[in-house]
C-alpha positions as CSV (number, residue, x, y, z in Angstrom):
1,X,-12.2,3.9,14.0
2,X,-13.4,4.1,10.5
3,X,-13.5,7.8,10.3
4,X,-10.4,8.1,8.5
5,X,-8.1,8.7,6.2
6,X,-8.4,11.9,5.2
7,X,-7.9,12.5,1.4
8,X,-7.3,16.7,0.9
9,X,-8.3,17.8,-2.1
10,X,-5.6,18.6,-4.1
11,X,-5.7,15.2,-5.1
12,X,-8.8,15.8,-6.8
13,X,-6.7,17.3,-10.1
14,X,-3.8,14.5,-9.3
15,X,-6.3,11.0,-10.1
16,X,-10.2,12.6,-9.9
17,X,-11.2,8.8,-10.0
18,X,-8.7,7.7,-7.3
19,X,-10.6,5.0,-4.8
20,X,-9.3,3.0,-2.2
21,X,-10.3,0.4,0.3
22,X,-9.0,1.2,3.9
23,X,-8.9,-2.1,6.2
24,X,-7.7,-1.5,10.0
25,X,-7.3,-4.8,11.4
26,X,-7.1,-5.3,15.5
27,X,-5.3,-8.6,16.7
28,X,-6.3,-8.6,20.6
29,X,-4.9,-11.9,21.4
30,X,-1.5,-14.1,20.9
31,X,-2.8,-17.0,18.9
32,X,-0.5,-17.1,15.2
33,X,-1.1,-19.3,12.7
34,X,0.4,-20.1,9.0
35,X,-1.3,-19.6,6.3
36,X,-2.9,-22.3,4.1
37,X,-1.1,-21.7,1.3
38,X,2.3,-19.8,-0.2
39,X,0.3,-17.0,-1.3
40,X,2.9,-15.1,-2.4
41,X,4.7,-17.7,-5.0
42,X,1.1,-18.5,-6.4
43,X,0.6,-14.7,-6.9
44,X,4.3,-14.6,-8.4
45,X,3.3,-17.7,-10.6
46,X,0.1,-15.4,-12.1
47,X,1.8,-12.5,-12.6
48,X,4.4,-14.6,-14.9
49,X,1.3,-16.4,-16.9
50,X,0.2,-12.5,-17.5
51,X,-1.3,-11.1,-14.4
52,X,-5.0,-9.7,-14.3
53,X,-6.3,-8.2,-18.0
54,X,-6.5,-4.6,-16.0
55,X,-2.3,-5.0,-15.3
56,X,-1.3,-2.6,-17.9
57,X,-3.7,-0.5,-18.7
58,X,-4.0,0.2,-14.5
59,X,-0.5,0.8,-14.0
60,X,0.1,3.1,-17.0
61,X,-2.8,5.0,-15.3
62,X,-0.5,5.1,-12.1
63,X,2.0,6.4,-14.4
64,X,0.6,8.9,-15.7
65,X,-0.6,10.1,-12.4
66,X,2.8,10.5,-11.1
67,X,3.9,12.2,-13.9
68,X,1.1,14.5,-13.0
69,X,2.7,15.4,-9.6
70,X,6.3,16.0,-10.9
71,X,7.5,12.0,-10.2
72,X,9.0,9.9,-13.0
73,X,7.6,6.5,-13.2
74,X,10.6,5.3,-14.3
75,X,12.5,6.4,-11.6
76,X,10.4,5.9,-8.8
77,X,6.7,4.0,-9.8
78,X,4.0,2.8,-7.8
79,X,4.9,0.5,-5.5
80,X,2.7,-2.6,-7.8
81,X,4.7,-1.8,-10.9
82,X,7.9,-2.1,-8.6
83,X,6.8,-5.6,-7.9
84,X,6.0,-6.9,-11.0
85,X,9.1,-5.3,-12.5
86,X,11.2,-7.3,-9.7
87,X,9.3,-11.0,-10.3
88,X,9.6,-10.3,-14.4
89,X,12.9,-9.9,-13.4
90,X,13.7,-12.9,-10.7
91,X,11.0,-14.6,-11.3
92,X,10.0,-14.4,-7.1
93,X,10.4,-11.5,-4.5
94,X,11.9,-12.8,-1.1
95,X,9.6,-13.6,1.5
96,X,9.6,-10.9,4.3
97,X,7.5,-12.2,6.9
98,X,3.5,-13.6,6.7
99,X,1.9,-10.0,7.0
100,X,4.2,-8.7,4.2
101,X,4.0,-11.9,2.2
102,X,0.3,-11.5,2.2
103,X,-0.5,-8.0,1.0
104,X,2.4,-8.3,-1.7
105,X,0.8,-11.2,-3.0
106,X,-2.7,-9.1,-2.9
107,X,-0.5,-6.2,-4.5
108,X,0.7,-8.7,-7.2
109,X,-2.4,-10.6,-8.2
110,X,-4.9,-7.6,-8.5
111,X,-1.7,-5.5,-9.9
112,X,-2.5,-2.5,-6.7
113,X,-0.5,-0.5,-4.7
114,X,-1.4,-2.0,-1.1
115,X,0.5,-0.4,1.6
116,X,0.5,-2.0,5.6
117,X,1.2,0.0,8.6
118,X,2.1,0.0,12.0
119,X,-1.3,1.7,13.3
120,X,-0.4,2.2,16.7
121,X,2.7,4.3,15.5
122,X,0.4,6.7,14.2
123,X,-0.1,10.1,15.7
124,X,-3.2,11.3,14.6
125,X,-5.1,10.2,11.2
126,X,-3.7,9.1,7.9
127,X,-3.9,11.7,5.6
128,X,-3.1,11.6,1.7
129,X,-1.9,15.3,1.1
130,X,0.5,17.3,-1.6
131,X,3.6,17.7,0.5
132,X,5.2,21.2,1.4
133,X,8.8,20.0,1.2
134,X,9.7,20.5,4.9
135,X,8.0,17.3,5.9
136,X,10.1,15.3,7.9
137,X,10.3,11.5,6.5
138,X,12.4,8.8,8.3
139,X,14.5,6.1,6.4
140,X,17.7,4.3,5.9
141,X,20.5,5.1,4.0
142,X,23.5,2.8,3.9
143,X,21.6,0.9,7.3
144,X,22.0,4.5,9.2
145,X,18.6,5.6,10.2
146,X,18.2,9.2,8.5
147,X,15.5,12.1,8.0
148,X,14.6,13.0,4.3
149,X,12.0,15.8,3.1
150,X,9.6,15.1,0.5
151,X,9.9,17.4,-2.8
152,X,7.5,20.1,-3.1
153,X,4.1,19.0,-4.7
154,X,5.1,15.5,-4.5
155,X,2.0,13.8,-2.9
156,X,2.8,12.1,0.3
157,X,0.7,10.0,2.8
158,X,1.3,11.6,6.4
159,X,0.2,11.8,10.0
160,X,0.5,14.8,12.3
161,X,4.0,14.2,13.0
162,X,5.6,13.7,9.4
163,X,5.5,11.8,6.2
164,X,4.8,8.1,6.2
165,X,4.9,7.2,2.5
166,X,7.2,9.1,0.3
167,X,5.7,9.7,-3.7
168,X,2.3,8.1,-3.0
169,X,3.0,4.6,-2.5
170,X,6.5,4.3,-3.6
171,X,8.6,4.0,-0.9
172,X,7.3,3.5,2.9
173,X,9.2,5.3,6.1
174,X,10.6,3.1,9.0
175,X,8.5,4.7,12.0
176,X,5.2,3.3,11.1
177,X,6.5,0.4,8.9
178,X,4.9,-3.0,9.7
179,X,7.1,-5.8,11.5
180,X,5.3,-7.8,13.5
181,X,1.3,-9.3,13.3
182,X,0.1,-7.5,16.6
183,X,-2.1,-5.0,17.7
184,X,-3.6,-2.4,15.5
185,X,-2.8,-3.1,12.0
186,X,-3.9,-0.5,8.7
187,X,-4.0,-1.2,5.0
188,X,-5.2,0.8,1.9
189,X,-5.6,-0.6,-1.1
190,X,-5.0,2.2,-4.1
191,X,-6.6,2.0,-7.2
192,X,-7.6,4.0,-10.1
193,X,-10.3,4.2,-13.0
194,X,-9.1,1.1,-15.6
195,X,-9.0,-1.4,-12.5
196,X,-12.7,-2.8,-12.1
197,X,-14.2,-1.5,-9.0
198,X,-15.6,-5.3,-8.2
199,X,-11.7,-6.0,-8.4
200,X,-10.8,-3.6,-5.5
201,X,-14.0,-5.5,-3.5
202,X,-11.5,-9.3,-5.1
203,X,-8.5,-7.6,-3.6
204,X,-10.1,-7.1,-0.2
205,X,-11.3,-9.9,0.5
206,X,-8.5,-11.9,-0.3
207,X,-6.4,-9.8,1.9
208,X,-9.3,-9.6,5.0
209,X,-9.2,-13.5,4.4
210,X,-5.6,-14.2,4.6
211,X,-5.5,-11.8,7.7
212,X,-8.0,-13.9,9.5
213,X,-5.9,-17.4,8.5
214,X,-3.1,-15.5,10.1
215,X,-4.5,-14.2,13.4
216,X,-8.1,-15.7,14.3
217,X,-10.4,-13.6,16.0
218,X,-8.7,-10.0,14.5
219,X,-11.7,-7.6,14.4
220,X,-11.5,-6.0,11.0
221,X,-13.0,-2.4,9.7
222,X,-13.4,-1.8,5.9
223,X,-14.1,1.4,4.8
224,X,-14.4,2.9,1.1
225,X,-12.4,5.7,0.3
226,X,-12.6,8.2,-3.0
227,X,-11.4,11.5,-4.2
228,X,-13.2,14.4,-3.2
């Protein structure tokens, strides 16, 4: 189980200093729980008193990175500048659901792309790759379900049947997106050279913790990840 995800290396010359923590979580039996606290407005709450002292300076470096792929950040960022741009904006982001909640707040109060999947809608291993263009990628447009391709060079997370996440972390597909806290769950936690590496250790644990609140007795595999 912890002998993935694959990272090819073309993304070597995207972000050489790219790390990540990859967290598969297995919930095995029905009990649910609530968690302690409303993670998410707290997290909300610190990113309008100025968020970590890494905020900027980390997600300029995802900036640039897309920009280094053919994406513009403006357009489309990273899925943690998305979220901070939205509770500048609102002041909150809606509650989804507890899993959801959770690894936004995480996402928010370490300023880092955190992505959950569905694991068990996987076909093969995650693999963070520079797309092709043909890749198939299932979404919604207008509430119809639809099939996109990824741009050529854009980098893409996949699995042996098509693209998962479109433009790194941007946006996520439908098939392996997250709904319910069951069975095998998978996280990665992105990060990049200006966020401290005993942050990325922070951001785990909060979200392994909040996990375990949620569903006691989860078996849960952490596994570094880096470039190259």
């Amino acid at each position: 189980m912890l002998d993935f995800p694959v990272i090819d290396k073309e993304i070597v010359g995207i972000a050489p200093e790219f790390r990540a923590l990859s967290i598969l979580v297995d919930v095995k039996d029905g009990a649910r729980r609530t968690m302690a606290r409303n993670v998410l407005e707290e997290a909300c709450d610190f990113v309008r008193a100025g968020g970590p002292v890494w905020s900027d300076a980390h997600l300029a470096d995802w900036a640039q990175a897309y920009t280094r792929f053919g994406a513009k950040p403006n357009r489309t960022p990273c899925s943690a500048q998305a979220l901070k741009k939205r509770v500048e904006k609102d002041g909150r982001i809606p509650s989804v659901n507890p899993v959801v909640d959770l690894y936004n707040a995480v996402s928010l109060r370490f300023a880092i792309p955190v992505g959950g999947e569905n694991f068990d809608a996987y076909v093969g291993k995650p693999r963070l790759s520079v797309a092709e263009g043909t890749e198939p990628f299932d979404t919604l447009a207008n509430g119809e379900a639809i099939v996109e391709n990824p741009a050529k060079g854009e980098v893409i997370w996949r699995d042996d049947v098509g693209v998962t996440c479109r433009r790194w972390n941007w946006r996520q597909g439908t098939r392996t997106r997250l709904e319910t806290l069951d069975g095998r769950m998978w996280f990665i936690l992105e990060s990049l050279a200006t966020m401290p590496e005993e942050a990325l250790e922070e951001a785990g644990n909060m979200l392994v913790s909040g996990l375990r609140q949620l569903a006691p007795g989860c078996e849960v595999y952490r596994q570094k990840i880096l470039a190259g």
